[in-house]
C-alpha positions as CSV (number, residue, x, y, z in Angstrom):
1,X,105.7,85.3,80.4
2,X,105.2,85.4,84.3
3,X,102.6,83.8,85.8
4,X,99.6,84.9,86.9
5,X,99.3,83.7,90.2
6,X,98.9,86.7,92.9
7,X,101.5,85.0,95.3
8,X,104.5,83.2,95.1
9,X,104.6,80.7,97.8
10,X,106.9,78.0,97.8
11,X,109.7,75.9,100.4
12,X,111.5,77.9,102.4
13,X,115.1,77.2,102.0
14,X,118.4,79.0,101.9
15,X,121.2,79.3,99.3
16,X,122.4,76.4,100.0
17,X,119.0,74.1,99.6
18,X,118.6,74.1,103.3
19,X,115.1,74.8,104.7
20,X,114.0,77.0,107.2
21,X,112.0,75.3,109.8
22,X,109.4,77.3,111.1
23,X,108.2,77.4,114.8
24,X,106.0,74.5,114.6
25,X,108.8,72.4,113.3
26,X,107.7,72.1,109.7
27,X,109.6,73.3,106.7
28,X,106.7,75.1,105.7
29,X,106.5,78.1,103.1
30,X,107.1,81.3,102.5
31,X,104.2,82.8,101.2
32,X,105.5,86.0,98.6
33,X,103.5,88.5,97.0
34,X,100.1,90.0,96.5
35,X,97.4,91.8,94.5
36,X,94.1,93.0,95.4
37,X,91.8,91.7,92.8
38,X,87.6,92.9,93.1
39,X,89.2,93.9,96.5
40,X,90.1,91.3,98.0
41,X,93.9,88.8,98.4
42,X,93.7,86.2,96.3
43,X,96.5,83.0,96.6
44,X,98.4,80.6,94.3
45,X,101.0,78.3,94.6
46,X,104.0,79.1,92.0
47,X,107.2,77.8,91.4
48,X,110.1,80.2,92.2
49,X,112.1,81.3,89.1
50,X,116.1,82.3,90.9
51,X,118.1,82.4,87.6
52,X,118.8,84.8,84.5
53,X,118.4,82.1,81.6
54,X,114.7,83.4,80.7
55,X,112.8,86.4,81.2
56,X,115.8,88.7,80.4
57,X,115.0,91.5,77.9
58,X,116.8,90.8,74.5
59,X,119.1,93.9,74.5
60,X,120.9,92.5,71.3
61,X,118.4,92.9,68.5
62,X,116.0,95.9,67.7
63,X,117.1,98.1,70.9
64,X,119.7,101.3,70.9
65,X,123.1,100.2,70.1
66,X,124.8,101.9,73.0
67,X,122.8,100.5,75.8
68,X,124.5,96.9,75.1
69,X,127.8,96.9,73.4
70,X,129.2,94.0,71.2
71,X,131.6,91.5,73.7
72,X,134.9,93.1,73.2
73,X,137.7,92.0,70.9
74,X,140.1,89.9,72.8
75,X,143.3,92.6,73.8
76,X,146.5,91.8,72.1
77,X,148.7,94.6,73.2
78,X,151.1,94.5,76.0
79,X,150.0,94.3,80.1
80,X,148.7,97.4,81.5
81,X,148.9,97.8,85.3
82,X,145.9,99.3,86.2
83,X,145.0,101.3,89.9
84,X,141.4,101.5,90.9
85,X,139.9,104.0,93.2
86,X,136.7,102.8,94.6
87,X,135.2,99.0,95.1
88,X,131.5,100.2,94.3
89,X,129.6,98.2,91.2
90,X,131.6,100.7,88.6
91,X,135.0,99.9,90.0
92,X,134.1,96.0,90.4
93,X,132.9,96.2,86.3
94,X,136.2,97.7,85.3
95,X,138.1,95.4,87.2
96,X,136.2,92.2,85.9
97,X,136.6,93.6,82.1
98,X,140.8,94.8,82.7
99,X,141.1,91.2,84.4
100,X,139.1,89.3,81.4
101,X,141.8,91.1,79.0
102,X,144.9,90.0,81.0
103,X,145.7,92.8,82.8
104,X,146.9,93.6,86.8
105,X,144.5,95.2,88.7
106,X,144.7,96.7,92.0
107,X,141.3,98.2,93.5
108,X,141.3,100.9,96.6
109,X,138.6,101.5,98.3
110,X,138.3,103.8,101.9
111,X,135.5,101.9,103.4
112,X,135.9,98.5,105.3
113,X,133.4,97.1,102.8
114,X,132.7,96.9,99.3
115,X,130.0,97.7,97.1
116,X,129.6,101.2,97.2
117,X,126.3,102.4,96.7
118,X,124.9,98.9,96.5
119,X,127.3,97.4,99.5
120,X,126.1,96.2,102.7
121,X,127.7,95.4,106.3
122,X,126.6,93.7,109.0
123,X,126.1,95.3,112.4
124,X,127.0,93.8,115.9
125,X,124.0,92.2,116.1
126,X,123.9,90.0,113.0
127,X,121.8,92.9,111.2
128,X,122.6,93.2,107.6
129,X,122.6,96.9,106.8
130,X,122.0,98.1,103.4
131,X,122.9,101.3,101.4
132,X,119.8,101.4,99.6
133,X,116.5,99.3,97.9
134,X,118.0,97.7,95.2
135,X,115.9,96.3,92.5
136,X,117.1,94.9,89.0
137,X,114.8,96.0,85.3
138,X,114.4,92.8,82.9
139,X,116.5,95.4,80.6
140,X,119.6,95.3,82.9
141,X,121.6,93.4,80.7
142,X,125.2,94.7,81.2
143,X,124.7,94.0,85.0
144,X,123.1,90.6,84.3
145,X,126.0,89.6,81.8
146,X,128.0,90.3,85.1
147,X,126.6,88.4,87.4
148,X,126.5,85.2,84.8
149,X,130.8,86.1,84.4
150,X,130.8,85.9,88.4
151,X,128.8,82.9,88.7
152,X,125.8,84.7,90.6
153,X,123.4,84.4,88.2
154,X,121.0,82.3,90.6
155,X,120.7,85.1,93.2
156,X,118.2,86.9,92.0
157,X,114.4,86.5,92.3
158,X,112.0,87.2,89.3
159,X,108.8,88.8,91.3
160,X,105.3,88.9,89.5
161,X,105.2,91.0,86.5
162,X,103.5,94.1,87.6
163,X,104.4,97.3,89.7
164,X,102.2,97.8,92.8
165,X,100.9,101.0,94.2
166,X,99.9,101.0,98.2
167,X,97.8,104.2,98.4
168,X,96.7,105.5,102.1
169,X,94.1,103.0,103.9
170,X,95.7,100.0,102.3
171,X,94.2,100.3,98.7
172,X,96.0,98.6,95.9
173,X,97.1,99.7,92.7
174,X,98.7,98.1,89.8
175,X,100.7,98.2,86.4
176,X,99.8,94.4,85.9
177,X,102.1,93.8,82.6
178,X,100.9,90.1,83.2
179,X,99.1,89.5,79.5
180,X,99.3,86.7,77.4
181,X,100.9,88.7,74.6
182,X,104.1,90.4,75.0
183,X,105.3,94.4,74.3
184,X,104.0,96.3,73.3
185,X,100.7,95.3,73.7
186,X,101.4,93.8,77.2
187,X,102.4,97.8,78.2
188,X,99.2,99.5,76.8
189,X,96.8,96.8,78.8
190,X,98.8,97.4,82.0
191,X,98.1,101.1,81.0
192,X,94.8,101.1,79.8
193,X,93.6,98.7,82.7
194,X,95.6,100.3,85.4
195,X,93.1,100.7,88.6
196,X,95.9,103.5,89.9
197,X,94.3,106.4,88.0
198,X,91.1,107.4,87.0
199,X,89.2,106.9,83.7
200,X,90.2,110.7,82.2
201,X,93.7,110.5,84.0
202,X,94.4,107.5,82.0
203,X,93.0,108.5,78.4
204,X,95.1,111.3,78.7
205,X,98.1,109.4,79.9
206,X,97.6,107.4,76.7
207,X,97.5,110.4,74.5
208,X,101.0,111.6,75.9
209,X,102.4,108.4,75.8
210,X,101.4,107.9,72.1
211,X,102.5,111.3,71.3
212,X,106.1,110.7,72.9
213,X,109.3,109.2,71.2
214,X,108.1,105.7,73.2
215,X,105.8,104.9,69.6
216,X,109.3,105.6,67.6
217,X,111.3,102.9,69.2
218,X,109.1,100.5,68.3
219,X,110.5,100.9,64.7
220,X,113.2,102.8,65.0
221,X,115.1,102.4,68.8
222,X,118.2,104.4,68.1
223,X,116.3,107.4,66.4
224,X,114.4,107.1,69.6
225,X,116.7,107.4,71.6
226,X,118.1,110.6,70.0
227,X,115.3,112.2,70.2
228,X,114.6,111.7,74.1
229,X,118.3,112.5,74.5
230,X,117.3,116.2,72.7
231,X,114.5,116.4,75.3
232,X,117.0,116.2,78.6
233,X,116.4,120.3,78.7
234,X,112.7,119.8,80.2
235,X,112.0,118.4,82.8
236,X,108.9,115.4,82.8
237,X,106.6,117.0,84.3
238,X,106.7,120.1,81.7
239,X,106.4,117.4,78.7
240,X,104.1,115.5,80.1
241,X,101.5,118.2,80.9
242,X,102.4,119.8,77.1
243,X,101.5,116.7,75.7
244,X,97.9,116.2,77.3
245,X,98.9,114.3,80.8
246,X,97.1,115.6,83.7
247,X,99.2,116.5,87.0
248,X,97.0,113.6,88.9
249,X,98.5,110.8,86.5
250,X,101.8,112.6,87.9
251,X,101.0,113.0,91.9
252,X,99.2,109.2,91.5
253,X,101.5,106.6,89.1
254,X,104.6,109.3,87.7
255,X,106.2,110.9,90.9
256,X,106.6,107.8,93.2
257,X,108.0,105.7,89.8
258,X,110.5,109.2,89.3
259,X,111.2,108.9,93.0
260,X,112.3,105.5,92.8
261,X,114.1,106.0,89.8
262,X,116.3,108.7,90.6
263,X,115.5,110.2,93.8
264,X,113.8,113.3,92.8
265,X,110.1,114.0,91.5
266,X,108.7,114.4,88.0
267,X,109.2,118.6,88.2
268,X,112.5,118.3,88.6
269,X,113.5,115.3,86.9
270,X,114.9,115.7,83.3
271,X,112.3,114.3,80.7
272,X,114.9,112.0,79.2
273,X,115.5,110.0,82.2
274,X,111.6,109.0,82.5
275,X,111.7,108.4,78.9
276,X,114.4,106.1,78.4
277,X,112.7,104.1,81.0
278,X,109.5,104.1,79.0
279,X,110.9,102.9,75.6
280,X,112.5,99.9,76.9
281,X,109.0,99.0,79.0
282,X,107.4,99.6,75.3
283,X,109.2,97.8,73.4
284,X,111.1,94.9,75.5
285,X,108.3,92.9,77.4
286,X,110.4,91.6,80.4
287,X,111.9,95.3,80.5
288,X,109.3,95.8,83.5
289,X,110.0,92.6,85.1
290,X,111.3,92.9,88.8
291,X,114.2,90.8,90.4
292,X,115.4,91.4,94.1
293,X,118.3,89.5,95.4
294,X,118.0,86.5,97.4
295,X,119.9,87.9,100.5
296,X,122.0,90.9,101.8
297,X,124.1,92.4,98.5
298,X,127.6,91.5,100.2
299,X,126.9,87.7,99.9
300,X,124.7,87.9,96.7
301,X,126.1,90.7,94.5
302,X,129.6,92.4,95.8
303,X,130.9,89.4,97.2
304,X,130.8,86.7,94.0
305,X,132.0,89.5,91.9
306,X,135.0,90.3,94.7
307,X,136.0,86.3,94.5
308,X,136.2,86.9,90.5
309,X,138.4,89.5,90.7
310,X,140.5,87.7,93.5
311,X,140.5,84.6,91.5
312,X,142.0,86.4,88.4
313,X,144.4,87.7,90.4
314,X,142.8,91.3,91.0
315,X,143.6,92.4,95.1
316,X,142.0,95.1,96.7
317,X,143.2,97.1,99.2
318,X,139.8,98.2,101.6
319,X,140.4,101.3,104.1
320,X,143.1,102.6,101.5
321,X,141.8,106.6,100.7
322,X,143.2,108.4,97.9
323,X,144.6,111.7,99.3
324,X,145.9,113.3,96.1
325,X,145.9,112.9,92.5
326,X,149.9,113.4,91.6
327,X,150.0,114.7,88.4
328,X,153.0,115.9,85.7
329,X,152.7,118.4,83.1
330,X,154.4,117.7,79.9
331,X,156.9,120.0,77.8
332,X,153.7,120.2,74.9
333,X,151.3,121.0,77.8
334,X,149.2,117.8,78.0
335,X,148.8,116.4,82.0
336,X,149.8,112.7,83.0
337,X,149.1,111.1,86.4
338,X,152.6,110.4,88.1
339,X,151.3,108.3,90.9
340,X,148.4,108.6,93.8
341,X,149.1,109.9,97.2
342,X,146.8,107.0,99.3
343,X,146.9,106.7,103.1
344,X,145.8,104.0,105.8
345,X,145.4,105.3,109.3
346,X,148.5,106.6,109.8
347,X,150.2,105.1,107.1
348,X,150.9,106.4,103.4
349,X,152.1,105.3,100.1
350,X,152.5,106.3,96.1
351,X,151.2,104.2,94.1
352,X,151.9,103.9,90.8
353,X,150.8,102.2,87.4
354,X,150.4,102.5,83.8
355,X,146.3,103.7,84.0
356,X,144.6,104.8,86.6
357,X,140.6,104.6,87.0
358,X,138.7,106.9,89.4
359,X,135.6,105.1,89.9
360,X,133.6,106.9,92.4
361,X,130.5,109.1,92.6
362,X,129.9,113.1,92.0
363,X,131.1,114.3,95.8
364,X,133.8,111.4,95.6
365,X,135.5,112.7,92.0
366,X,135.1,116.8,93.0
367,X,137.1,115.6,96.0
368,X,140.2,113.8,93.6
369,X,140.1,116.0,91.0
370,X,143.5,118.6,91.5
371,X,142.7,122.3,91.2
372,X,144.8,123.0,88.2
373,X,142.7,120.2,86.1
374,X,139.5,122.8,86.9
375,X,140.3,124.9,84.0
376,X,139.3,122.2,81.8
377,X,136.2,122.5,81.2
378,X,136.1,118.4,80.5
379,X,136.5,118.6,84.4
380,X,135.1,121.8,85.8
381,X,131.7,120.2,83.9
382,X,131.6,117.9,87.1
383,X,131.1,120.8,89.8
384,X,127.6,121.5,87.7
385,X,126.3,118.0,88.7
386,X,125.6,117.4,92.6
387,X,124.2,114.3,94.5
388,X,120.7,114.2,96.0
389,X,120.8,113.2,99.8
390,X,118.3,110.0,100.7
391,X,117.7,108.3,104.2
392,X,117.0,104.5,103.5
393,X,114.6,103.3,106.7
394,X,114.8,99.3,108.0
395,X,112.2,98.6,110.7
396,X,111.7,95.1,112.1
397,X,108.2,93.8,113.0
398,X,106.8,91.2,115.2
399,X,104.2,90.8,112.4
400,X,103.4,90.5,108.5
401,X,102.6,94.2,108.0
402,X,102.0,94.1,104.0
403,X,99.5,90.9,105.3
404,X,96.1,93.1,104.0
405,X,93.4,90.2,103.6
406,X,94.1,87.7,107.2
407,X,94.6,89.9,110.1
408,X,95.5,86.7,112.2
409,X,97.5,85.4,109.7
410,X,99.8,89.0,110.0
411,X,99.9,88.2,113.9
412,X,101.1,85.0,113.6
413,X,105.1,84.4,113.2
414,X,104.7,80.3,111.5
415,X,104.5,81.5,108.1
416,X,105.6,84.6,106.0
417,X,103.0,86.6,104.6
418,X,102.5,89.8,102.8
419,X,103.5,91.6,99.3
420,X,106.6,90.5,97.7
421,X,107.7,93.0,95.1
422,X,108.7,96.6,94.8
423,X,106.1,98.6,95.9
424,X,105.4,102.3,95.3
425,X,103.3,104.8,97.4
426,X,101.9,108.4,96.3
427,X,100.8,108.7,100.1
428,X,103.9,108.9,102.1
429,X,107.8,110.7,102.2
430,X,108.9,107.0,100.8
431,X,107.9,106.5,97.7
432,X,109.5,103.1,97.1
433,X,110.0,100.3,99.7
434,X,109.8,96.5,100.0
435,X,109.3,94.0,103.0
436,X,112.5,92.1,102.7
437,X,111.6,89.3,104.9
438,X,109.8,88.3,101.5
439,X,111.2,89.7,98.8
440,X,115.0,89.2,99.6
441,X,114.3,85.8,102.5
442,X,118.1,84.5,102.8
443,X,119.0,86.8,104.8
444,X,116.8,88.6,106.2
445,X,113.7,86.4,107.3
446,X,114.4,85.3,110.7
447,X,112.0,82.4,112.1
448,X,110.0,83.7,115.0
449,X,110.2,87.4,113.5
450,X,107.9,89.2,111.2
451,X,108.4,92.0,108.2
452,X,111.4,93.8,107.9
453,X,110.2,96.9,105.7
454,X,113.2,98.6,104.4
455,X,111.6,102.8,103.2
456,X,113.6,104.7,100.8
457,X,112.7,108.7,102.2
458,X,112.6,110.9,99.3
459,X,113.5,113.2,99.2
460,X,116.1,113.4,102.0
461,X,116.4,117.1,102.4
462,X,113.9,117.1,105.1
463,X,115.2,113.9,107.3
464,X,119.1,114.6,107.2
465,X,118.5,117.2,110.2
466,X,116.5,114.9,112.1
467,X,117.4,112.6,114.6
468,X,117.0,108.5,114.1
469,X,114.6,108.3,116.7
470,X,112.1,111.1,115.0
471,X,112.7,109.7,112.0
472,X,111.3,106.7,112.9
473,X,108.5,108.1,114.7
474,X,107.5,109.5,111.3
475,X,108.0,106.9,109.3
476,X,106.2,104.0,111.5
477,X,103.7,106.2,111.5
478,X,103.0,106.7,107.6
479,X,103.3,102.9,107.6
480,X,100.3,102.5,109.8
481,X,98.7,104.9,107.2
482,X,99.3,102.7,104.0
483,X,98.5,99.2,106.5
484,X,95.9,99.8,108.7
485,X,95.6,96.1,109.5
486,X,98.8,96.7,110.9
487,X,97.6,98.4,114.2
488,X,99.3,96.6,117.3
489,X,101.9,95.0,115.6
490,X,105.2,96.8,117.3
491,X,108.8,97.7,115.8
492,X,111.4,95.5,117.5
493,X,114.7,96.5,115.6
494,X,115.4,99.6,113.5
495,X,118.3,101.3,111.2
496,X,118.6,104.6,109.7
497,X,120.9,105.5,106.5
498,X,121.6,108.9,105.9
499,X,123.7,109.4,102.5
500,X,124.4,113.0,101.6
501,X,124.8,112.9,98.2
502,X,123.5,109.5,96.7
503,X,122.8,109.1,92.6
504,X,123.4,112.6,90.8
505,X,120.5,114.8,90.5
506,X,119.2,114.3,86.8
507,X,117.5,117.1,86.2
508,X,117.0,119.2,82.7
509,X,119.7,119.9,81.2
510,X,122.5,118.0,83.3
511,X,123.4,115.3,80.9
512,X,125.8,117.4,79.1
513,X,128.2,117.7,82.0
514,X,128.2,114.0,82.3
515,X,132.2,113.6,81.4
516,X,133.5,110.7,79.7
517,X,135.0,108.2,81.0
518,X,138.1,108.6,78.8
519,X,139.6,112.3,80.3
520,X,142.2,114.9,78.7
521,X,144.7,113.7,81.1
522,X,146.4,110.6,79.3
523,X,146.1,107.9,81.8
524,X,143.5,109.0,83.8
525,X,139.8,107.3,83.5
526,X,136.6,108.0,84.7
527,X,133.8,105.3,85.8
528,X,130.5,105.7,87.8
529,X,127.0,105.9,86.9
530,X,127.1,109.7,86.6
531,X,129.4,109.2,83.2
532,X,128.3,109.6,80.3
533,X,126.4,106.2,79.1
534,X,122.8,105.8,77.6
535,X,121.5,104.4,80.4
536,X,119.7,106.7,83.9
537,X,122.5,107.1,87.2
538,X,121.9,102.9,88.3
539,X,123.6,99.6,88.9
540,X,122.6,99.4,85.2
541,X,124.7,102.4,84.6
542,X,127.3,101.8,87.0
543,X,128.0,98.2,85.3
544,X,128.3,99.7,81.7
545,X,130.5,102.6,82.7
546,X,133.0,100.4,83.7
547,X,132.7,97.8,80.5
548,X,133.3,101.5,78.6
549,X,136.1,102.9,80.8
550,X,137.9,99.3,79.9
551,X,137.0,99.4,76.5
552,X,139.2,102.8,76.6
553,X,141.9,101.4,78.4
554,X,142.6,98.8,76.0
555,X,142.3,101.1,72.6
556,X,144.9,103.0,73.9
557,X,147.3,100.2,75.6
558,X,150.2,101.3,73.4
559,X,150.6,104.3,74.3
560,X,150.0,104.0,77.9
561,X,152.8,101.7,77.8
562,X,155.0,103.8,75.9
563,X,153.8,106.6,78.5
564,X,154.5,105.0,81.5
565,X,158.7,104.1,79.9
566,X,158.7,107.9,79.3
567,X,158.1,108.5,83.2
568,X,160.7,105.6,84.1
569,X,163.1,107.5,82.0
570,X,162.6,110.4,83.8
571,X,162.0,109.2,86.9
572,X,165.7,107.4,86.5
573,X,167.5,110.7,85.3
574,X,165.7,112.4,88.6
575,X,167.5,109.5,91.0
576,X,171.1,109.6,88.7
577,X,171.0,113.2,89.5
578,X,170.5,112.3,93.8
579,X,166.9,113.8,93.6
580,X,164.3,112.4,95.9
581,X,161.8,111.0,94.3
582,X,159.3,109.9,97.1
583,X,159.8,113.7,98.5
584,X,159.6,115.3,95.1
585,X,156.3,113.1,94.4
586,X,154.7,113.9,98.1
587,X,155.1,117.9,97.3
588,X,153.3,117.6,94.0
């Protein structure tokens, strides 16, 4: 279990042991962390836990079989060349999973970095940029099996075990999961004791919660699972109020954890997405457990999974888009990708292999995916899912803003101070954000600087029209609102994210149109967190997509192989006869 100390303070050091030295030349520490206990900051000394060999949900035993597969039989069938579009977490899975069973792998991606929508670059001033707040669930073991393949298992940092509301004027709430025994009795004291809702809000938040599927998983987690997979029609919000919740426990604790969770609030979010999250906190106690990566996600996710893939002998190709999807059609009718039209610049290429593996998101694959396929409904099911737009917010202080207890300790720049953890807010347009200067210290504290709050706006609608330096404005200002203790302290560096369509909206009644990621076109696969896969659209999702779209791969290695002779043939007879084939293939 995780401790109960209300900070994490220990040495400051980097990833490679080195410590920081702070201003007054000692090495210091960084203080991390904080809860408001008979209102006020209270502080302990704790050891800092940077590894995934303990307080990782066991996924393996009494949990739904399809959230953590068996480890695949090794492949015995013959070597698949395999063509990747898109270097996010989902493309990077597949890869790692095609390269573990001996096959060539070749991963396109149109950016100049990796990672998708968990990469990061780094501006001309040293800034690391990010594409969003990324936090890992103790339940994210497909991701976390990752990272241990890739070597990165010590990158992340296990934060205190509780969730942490910042309402307006600095008031703390909390979902302290921190009891000494685990699920689910550790869940119903963190609800029962929560200080986030009132006394009525949270007897009636216990009688919903005991009359959901959540008490069914305890005994019986794949029935459970079913049955919050029958409720994706409704949205939470309408099951939540028909079981006895109250529309506070919503607006206070539900909207900002549905916000963070998929971008979109509890009225519009499908019932089975908020669910699925609240069996696993039920019945797995380090389910609710919060990890943030040491540093920037190019050096501490994307980039040890990139050298794995490099090291088995995977390449990828960055900058490379995929114009076209070049396609055949077979004398019995069934389709077969011939090649993909990709382009650099001003230069272009076919490229060709036994399987290809679109692994993008929803406005990504509606821009691959040829006309002709639309007739099939497999494939016109896509154009029924669309992406929610999100602006992700980094402002730089010259002070500890989260600091609520020692208003001269927030002024001073010698030692970090503040909350380190997720946090949540009911009382602003970004419902989720986290001071990164503690949470995530490698790369972004900088001595002599203060917090560096990165804000997750949702919903984006609102923002995408407005310029950086309104949005700003706005924001710095709602910050002031949740840290009053904050007044004077000044923004000295700032970013602004706009994505137009980030995770897919999962709303009631969406999951159906979730494809595969095996397709009715032979040797074309599907990955990305918007497949189909028992997990919510997440890194979570995105990671077991891709161990799914190589687990089809492989069944079907045979006949891919005896596809890709039939094109040779063919492709042979077209040359013998003094066809072109590179013109033929570029007017497909």
């Amino acid at each position: 279990m995780a401790t109960s100390s209300a900070y994490l303070s220990c040495p400051a050091t980097s990833a490679t042991g080195k410590k920081h030295v702070f201003p007054n030349g000692s090495p210091g520490f960084l203080v991390f962390g904080g809860t408001r206990l008979s209102n006020r900051l209270v502080t302990r000394k704790s050891v800092i836990r940077a590894d995934l060999d303990s307080m990782v949900s066991d996924m393996s035993t009494n949990a739904p079989k399809g959230l953590f597969p068996p480890e695949p039989e090794h492949y015995r069938g013959p070597k698949l060349k395999v063509a990747i579009i898109g270097a996010g977490l989902a493309g990077m899975s597949t890869a790692v999973e095609l390269l573990d069973q001996g096959h060539e792998v070749d991963i396109y991606e149109s950016r100049t970095f990796i990672g998708g929508k968990v990469g990061s670059f780094v501006d001309r001033r040293g800034n690391h940029i990010e594409m969003g707040l990324h936090v890992f669930f103790g339940c994210y073991n497909n991701l976390f099996r990752l990272l241990k393949k890739v070597g990165a298992e010590k990158n992340l940092l296990v934060k205190e075990h509780t969730h942490t509301f910042v309402n307006k004027g600095g008031e703390i709430g909390e979902l302290d999961f921190r009891f000494p025994v685990g699920a689910p009795l550790h869940g119903i004291n963190a609800f029962l004791s929560t200080n986030q809702l009132k006394i009525y809000d949270k007897a009636r938040n216990a009688v919903a919660l005991a009359l959901s599927p959540v008490v069914r998983a305890l005994v019986d987690p794949d029935g459970a699972l079913q049955q919050i997979r029958d409720l994706d029609n409704v949205s939470f919000s309408e099951w939540f109020l028909s079981k006895g919740g109250t529309r506070a426990s919503i607006q206070r604790m539900w909207d900002p954890v549905a916000y963070a969770l998929g971008f979109i609030d509890c009225d519009n979010m499908s019932a089975r997405c908020m669910l699925t999250i609240f069996a696993l906190f039920a019945t797995k106690t380090e389910a609710s457990l919060l990890r943030m990566l040491k540093g920037s996600p190019d050096v501490y996710l994307s980039g040890p999974i990139k050298k794995y893939i490099m090291d088995k002998g995977g390449r990828f190709h960055l900058r490379w888009g995929c114009r076209e999807v070049l396609y055949e059609t077979s004398s019995d009718g069934s389709m077969y990708v011939s090649g993909l039209a990709m382009s650099k610049a001003t230069q272009k290429k076919i490229v060709k292999a036994d399987a290809y593996v679109a692994a993008c998101d929803v406005p990504g694959i509606k821009r691959l995916v040829p006309q002709k396929w639309r007739e099939l409904e497999f494939f016109d099911n896509i154009y029924k899912l669309v992406g929610v737009p999100v602006v992700t917010v980094q402002l730089r202080y010259n002070g500890w803003v989260t600091e609520l207890q020692d208003l001269e300790r927030s002024r001073q720049l010698k030692r970090a101070a503040g909350l380190d953890n997720l946090l949540y807010t009911p009382d602003a347009d970004f419902s989720c954000f986290a001071d990164l200067a503690l949470a995530s210290p490698d790369d972004y504290y900088i001595e002599g600087q203060g917090s560096l709050l990165q804000c997750v706006l949702t919903p984006g609608d609102p923002y995408m029209p407005l310029s950086n330096d309104e949005i700003i404005k706005r924001v710095t200002k709602q910050v002031l609102a949740l840290f009053p203790s904050s007044q004077g302290l000044e923004v000295t560096w700032s970013s602004v994210l706009k994505i137009g369509q980030s995770l897919y909206r999962e709303g009631p009644g969406k999951d159906p149109f979730r494809p595969d990621q095996k397709t009715p076109v032979e040797n074309f696969f599907l990955a990305g967190s918007y497949t189909k896969q028992d997990y919510i659209d997440s890194m979570e999702g995105a990671t077991l997509s891709g161990r799914q779209a190589s687990a089809y791969i492989c069944n079907v290695g045979e006949q891919l192989m005896a596809l890709r002779k039939k094109i040779t043939a063919a492709e042979l007879n077209d040359i013998s006869k003094g066809v072109s084939l590179s013109d033929e293939l570029s007017l497909v």
